[in-house]
Every structure is written in structure tokens, then in C-alpha cells.
C-alpha positions, -999 to +999 in steps of 0.1 A: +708+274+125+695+241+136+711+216+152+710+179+136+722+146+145+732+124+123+735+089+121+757+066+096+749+032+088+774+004+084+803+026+097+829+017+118+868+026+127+877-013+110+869-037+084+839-026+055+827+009+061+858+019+074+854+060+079+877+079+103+861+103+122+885+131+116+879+124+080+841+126+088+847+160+105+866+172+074+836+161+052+808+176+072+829+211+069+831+211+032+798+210+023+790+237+047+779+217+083+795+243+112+798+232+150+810+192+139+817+171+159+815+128+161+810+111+192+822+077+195+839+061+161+806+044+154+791+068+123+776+095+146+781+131+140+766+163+156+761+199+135+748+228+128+731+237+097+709+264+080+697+239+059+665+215+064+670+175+078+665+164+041+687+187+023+715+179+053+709+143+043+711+146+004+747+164+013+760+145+029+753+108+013+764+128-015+800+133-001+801+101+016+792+084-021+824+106-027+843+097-002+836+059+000+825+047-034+798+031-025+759+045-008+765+052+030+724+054+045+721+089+064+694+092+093+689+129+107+673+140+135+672+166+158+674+167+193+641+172+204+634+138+180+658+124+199+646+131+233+609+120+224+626+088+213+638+085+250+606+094+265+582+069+247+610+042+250+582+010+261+617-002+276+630+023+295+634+008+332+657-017+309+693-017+307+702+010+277+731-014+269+705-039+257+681-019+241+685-003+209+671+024+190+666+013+150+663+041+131+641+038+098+636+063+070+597+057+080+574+048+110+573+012+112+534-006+119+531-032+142+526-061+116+562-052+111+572-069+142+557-100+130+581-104+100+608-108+125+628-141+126+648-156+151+625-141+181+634-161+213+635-134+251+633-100+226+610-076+230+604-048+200+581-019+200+570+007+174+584+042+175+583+071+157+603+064+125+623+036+146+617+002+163+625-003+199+645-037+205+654-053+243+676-077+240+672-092+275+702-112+282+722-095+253+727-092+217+757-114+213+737-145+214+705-134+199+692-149+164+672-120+159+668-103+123+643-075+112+638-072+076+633-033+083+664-034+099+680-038+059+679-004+055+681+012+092+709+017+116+706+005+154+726+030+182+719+013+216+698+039+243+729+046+263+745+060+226+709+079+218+709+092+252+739+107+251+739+119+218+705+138+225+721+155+258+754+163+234+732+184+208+708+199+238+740+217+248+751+227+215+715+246+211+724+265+246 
């Protein structure tokens, strides 16, 4: 059994994308996902599975079409991708409350960072199969917009941290 982490986009406890977390839970179980759990009501979700990544991922934006009606984007990764992510992190002496992780189905190229509009005191850096983004004095304010970011979902490094130290301990 591996352990995965997945990652919903546009998902949230209010408004569009509205998905409970014990309903998430209840999902994940029927289509065969042991050890769930979520953390934070954000669209993130912890599990074992015997499964690969991309057969976790067709499952489950399968019953979330289900569930919701509409596509909900799925981003897996293990633990180990997770912690890598942390350790080539360009801004990691930055507060993880400002910094994001965007996860992407692919590795971004640097002439990616280029499209970006709205730039003013952001930094962004490629990763593997996410961007890096420092928001400096904060997010709220920011003009920013990715066009990669379309079809990603952002966790900030303090969520990715966590979530990476959550699924080390369920491999123990």
C-alpha cells in the first residue's frame, strides 16, 4: 500500500465547490482509499492505496464528477514528492504563510513565469510539477495571475508542510 496525498481544487467548506469533509471521507472509502483522512476543510485528503497515483486520480474525479456534478481537478502526490517540494523550495527562509505551492499536472518552464500578469514584490520559481510563489507583503493585495494557475491548485508551504509530516507518519 502506498500512501498518497491528494489535493482538490476549487474546494472549500462555503460557497462554489462546497464539499464537506466527512462527505469527502465517505467518498474516498467507497471506491476502495483505506487510512482517510482530510486535514483542514480546504480539499486535502490523506490515504492509502494499492493502486498507482494515476489510477487514484481517475477514481476519484470520477466520484467527485458523482458527487458534485461538475469536474473537481485532482493532484496526487506522495510524501516523498512532497518533502522534495520542501527541500528545493527557492523560498524557504520566507514566511510559509506567504508562499505557496501551485501544483500543476506538468513541470512548468521558466518562460512560464513570464506570461504572468499583475507582477509587482512576487517572486515565482519553477518546481517539479508546481510553481513556487512569495507573496512578500501578502496575497490579499496582490494583482497577481498565472495562466498555469487555470488548471492547478495553490496550498500555502505551512499547509504542504504539514500535510507531508501527516503522511510520513501514516508510512511508520
Amino acid at each position: 500500500m502506498t500512501i498518497f496525498i491528494a489535493l482538490l481544487r476549487a474546494v472549500n467548506v462555503g460557497g462554489t465547490g462546497k464539499l464537506p469533509m466527512k462527505d469527502l471521507v465517505s467518498i474516498c472509502e467507497a471506491i476502495g482509499f483505506q487510512q482517510v483522512k482530510t486535514y483542514i476543510a480546504s480539499g486535502n485528503v490523506l490515504f492509502s492505496s494499492k493502486h498507482t497515483a494515476q489510477q487514484c486520480r481517475d477514481k476519484l474525479e470520477a466520484a467527485l464528477q458523482d458527487y458534485a456534478g461538475k469536474p473537481v481537478g485532482v493532484f496526487i502526490r506522495t510524501p516523498q514528492e512532497l518533502q522534495s517540494l520542501i527541500e528545493h523550495n527557492p523560498f524557504a527562509g520566507k514566511e510559509g504563510n506567504r508562499s505557496i505551492c501551485l501544483f500543476l499536472d506538468e513541470t512548468p518552464i521558466p518562460a512560464m513565469i513570464d506570461l504572468a500578469k499583475g507582477r509587482r514584490e512576487e517572486l515565482i520559481a519553477c518546481g517539479e510539477r508546481a510553481f513556487y510563489v512569495y507573496y512578500g507583503d501578502g496575497m490579499a493585495d496582490s494583482k497577481l495571475t498565472i495562466p498555469a494557475a487555470k488548471s492547478g491548485t495553490a496550498r500555502n508551504l505551512n499547509t504542504v508542510q504539514k500535510l507531508c509530516q501527516l503522511g510520513l507518519q501514516m508510512q511508520t
